[in-house]
N, C-alpha and C positions, 0 to 999 in steps of 0.2 A: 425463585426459579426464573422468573423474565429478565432478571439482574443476571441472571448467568446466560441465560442466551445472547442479549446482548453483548456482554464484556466478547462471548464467544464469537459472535459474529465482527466484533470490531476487528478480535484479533486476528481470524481468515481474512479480513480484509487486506489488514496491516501483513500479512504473510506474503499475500499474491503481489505486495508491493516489493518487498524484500527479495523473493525469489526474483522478481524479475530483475533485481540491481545485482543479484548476484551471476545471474545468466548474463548481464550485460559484461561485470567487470569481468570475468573468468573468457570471456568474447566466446561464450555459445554461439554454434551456427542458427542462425538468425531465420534461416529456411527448416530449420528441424520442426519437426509438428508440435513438438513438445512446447519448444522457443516460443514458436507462433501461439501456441494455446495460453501459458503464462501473459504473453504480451496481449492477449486480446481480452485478457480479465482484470489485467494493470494498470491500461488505459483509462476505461471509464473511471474506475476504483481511483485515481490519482487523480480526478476533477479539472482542478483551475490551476495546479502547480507543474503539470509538465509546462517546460518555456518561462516560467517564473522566474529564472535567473539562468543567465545562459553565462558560462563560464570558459569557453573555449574549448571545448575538449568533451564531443560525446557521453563518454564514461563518466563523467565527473559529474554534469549535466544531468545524466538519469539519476546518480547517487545521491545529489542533494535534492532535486525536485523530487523525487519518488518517497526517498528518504523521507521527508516531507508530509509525503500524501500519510505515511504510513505511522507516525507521530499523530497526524491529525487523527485518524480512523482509532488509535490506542484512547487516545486525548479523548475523544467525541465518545466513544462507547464507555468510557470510562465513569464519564460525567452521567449520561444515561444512566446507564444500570444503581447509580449513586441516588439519582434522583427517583427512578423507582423502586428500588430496595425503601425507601425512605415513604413513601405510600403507603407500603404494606406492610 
């Protein structure tokens, strides 16, 4: 059961990452509440990888750093839930 909260909470993480790469590349207005609600749960949620590689081009920039954050949060909760599935 804690193997599954976790895997589950990685993947809301990894989601609010995604969503917001797809609000960016689709160029959601950026003033929408929605916009802003997504981007202000993406931020933290995406650590030490926004600015991590800056590639010229906005769009691209959120895709691969965010992209990123949201691999790590699959990757990390993945290994978790492995490790206490394996406790109990």
């Amino acid at each position: 059961m804690a193997a599954r909260v976790i895997r589950l909470i990685g993947t809301v993480f990894a989601a609010f990452e995604v969503l917001y790469i797809l609000l960016v590349l689709f160029n959601a207005n950026p003033d929408n509440p929605f916009f802003v609600l997504v981007r202000q749960l993406a931020e933290p949620l995406a650590l030490w990888f926004p600015g991590l590689f800056q590639l010229g081009s906005q769009p691209l920039d959120v895709l691969v750093n965010y992209g990123l954050a949201a691999v790590f949060w699959l990757l990390v909760a993945g290994l978790l839930a492995r490790v206490v599935s394996r406790r109990h």
